[in-house]
C-alpha positions as CSV (number, residue, x, y, z in Angstrom):
1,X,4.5,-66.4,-19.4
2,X,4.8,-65.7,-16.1
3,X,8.4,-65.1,-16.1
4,X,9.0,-62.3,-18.6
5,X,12.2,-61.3,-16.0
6,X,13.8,-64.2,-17.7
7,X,14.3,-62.8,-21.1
8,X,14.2,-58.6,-20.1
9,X,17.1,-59.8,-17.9
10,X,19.2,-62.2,-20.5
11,X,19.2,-59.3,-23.0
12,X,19.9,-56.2,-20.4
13,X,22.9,-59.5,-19.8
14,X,23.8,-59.4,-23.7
15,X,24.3,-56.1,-24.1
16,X,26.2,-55.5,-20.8
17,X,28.6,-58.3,-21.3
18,X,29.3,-57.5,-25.5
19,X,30.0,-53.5,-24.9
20,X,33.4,-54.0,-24.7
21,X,34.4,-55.7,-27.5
22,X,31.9,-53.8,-29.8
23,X,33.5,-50.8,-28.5
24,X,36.6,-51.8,-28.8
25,X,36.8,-54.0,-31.8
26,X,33.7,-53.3,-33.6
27,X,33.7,-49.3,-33.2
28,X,37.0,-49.0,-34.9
29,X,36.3,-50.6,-37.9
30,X,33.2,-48.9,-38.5
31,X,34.9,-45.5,-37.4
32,X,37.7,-46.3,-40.1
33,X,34.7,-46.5,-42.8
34,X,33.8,-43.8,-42.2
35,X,30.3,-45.4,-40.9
36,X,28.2,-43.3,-38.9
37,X,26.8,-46.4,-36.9
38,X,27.6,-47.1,-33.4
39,X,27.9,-51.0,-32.5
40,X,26.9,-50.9,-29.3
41,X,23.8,-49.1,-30.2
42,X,23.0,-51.3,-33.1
43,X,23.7,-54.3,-31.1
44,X,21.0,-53.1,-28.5
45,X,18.8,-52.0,-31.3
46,X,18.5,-55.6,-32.8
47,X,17.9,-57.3,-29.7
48,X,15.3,-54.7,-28.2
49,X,13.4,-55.7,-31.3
50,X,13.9,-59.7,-30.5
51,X,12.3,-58.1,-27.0
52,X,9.1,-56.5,-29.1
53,X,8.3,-59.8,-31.0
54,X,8.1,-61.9,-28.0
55,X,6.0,-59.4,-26.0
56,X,3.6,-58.9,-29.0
57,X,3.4,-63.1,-29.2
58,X,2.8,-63.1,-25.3
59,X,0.9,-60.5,-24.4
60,X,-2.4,-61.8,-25.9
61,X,-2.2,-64.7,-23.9
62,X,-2.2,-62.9,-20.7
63,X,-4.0,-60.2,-21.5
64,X,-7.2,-61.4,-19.1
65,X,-4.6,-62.7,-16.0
66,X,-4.4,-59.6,-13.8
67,X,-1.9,-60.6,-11.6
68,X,0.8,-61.9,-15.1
69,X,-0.4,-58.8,-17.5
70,X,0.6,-56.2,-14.0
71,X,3.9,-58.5,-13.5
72,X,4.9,-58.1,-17.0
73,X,4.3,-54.2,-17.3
74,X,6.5,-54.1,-14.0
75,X,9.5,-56.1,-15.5
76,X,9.2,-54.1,-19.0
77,X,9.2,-51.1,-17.1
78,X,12.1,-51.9,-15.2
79,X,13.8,-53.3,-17.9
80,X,13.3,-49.8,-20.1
81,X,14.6,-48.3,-16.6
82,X,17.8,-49.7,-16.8
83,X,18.1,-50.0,-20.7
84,X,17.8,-45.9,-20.9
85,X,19.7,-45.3,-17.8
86,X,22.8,-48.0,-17.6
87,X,23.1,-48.8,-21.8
88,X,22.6,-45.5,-23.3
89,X,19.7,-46.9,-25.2
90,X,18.0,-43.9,-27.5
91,X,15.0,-42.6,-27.4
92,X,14.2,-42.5,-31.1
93,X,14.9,-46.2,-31.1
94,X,11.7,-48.9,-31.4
95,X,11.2,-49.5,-27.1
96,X,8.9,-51.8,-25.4
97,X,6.9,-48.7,-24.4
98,X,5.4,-48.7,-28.3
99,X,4.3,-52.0,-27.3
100,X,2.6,-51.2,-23.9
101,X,0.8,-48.2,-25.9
102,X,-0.9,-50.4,-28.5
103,X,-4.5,-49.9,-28.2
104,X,-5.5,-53.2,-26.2
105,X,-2.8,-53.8,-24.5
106,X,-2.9,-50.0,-23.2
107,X,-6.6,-49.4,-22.0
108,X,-6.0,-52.9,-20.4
109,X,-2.9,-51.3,-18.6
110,X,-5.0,-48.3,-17.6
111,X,-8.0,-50.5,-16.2
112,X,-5.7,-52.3,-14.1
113,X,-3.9,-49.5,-13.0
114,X,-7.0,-47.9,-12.0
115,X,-8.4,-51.2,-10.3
116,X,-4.6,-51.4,-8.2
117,X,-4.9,-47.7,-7.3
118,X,-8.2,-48.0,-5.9
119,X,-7.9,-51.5,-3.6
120,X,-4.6,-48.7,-2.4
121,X,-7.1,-46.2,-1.9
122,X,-8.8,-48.5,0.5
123,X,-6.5,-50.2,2.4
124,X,-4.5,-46.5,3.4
125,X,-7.5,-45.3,4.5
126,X,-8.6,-48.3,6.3
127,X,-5.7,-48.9,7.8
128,X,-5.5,-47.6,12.3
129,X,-2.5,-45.1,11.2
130,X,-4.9,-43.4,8.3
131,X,-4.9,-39.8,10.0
132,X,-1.7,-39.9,12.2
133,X,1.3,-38.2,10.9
134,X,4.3,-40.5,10.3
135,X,6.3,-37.5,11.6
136,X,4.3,-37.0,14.3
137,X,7.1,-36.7,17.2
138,X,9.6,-34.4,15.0
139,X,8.5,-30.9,14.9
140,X,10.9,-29.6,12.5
141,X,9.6,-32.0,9.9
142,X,6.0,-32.4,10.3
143,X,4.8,-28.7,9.8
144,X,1.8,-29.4,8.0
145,X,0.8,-32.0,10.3
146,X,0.0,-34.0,7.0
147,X,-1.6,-37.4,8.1
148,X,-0.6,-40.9,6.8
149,X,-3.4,-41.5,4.4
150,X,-2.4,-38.4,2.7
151,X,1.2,-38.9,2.0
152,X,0.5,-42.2,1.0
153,X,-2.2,-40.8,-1.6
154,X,0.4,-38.4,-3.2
155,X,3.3,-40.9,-3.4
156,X,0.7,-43.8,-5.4
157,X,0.1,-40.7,-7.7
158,X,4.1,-39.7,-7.9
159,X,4.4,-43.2,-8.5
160,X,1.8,-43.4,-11.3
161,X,3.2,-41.0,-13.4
162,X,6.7,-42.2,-12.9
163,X,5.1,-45.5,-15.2
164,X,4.1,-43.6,-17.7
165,X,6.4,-40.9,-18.0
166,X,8.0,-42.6,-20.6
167,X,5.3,-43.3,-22.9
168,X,6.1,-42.4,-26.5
169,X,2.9,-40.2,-27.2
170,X,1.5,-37.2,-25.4
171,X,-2.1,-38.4,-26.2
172,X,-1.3,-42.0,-24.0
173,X,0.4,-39.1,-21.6
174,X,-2.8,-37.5,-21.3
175,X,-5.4,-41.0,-20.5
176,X,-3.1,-41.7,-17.6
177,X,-3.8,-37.7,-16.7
178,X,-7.3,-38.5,-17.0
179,X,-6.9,-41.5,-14.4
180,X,-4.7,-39.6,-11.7
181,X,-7.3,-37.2,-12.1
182,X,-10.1,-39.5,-11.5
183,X,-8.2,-40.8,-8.7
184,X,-7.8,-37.1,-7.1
185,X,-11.7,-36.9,-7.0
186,X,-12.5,-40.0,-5.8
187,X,-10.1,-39.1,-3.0
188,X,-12.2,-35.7,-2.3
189,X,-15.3,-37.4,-2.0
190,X,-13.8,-40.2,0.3
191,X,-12.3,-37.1,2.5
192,X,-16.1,-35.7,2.6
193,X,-17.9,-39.0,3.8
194,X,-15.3,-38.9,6.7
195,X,-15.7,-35.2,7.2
196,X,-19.2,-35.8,7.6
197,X,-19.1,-38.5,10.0
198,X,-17.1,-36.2,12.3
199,X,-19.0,-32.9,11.8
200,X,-20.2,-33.2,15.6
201,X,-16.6,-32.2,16.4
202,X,-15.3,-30.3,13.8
203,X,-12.4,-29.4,16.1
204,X,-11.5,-33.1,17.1
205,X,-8.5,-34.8,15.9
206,X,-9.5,-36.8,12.9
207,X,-11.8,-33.5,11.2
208,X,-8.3,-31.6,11.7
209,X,-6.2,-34.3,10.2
210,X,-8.3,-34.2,7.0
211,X,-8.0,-30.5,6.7
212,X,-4.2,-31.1,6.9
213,X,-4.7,-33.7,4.4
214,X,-6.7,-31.2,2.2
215,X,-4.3,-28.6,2.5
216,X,-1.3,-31.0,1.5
217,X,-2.6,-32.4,-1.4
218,X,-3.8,-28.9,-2.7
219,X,0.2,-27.6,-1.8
220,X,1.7,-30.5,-3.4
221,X,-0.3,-30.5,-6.8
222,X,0.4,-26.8,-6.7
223,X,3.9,-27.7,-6.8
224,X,3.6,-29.6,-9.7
225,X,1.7,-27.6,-12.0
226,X,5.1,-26.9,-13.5
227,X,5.5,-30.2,-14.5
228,X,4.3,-30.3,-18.5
C-alpha cells in the first residue's frame, strides 16, 4: 500500500517498452483490415483499467492514513502526467482521475488538501523571511516589492489547481474552487491580525510589505480571471 509508484511505474514501463512493435507489427495488420483501432492505444487502454481495479481494491484501505492516501494521489497524479503527456493516452479514455473523483475518495482528497494547505499557510508565514522579498537586491525584478509569504501563497494555489486541472467533471472543478477560495480568505484575515499588530507604524517595514502582499495577490488573481 504504501508503494503505489511500484505498479503506476511498471505499466508507464509496459506501454513504453511495447510501442514499437504494436506500432510496427500490430498497426499494420489492423490498418490492412481496415480496423479503425489503434494498438498502442488499446494496449494502454487495457492496462490503465488493470491500474483502476487495483486503486479501487486499495484505496479503502488507506483511506484514514494521511500521509499513504496524499502519497498515492501524488504518484497517480504523476503517473496521469506522464501517461497524457509522453504516451498519447486520450482523454475520452477511463483515467485514474474517475477514480480520485468518486465521492469518498474525493471529499477525502479535498480535506487533506485543505489540512496540507493550511500547516503551508503557517509555516510561510512563520517562517523569519515571511515579509522580505526574495528579490530584494535586484531592482529590475522586484517592482512590486512583493514579500516572501506572498509569492509562496500564490504558487501553493497555482499549484493546487494544477492537481485538479485534470479532473473529468466541472462540478469536482468547482469544490476545489470552493477550497482555493477558502484558502484566499483565510489568507486576508491572517494579513489583518498582522496589520493590526503593526498599526502603531503603519509606515514601518512589515505594514508596507503586507500592502505589497495585498496588492500582488489582488494583481495576480486579476490575471487569472481569464482562466475558465
Amino acid at each position: 500500500l504504501n508503494k503505489p509508484e511500484w505498479y503506476l511505474t511498471q505499466v508507464l514501463m509496459w506501454i513504453g517498452n511495447h510501442s514499437k512493435f504494436l506500432d510496427d507489427k500490430i498497426q499494420p495488420i489492423l490498418d490492412k483490415a481496415g480496423s479503425p483501432v489503434n494498438a498502442g492505444l488499446e494496449f494502454s487502454r487495457a492496462l490503465v483499467m488493470l491500474i483502476l481495479e487495483k486503486l479501487a481494491a486499495d484505496i479503502p484501505c488507506l483511506l484514514y492514513d494521511d500521509t499513504l492516501f496524499c502519497h498515492l494521489v501524488d504518484e497517480v497524479l504523476l503517473f496521469e502526467r506522464e501517461l497524457y503527456s509522453v504516451h498519447g493516452y486520450l482523454s475520452s479514455f477511463p483515467s485514474c482521475m474517475h477514480i480520485l473523483s468518486e465521492e469518498s475518495c474525493f471529499q477525502r482528497w479535498l480535506t487533506v488538501e485543505k489540512k496540507f494547505a493550511l500547516q503551508k499557510m503557517d509555516s510561510m508565514l512563520s517562517s523569519e523571511d515571511a515579509w522580505i522579498s526574495q528579490y530584494k537586491d535586484i531592482t529590475d525584478v522586484d517592482e512590486m516589492k512583493v514579500p516572501d509569504c506572498a509569492e509562496t501563497f500564490m504558487t501553493l494555489l497555482l499549484v493546487i489547481t494544477d492537481r485538479y486541472k485534470n479532473l473529468p467533471t466541472a462540478s469536482r472543478k468547482l469544490q476545489f474552487l470552493g477550497l482555493q477560495k477558502e484558502l484566499v480568505d483565510d489568507f486576508r484575515i491572517r494579513l489583518t491580525q498582522v496589520m493590526k499588530e503593526e498599526t502603531r507604524a503603519s509606515l514601518g517595514f512589515r505594514y508596507c510589505a503586507i500592502l505589497n502582499a495585498v496588492n500582488y495577490i489582488a494583481t495576480v488573481l486579476a490575471d487569472w480571471a481569464d482562466n475558465v
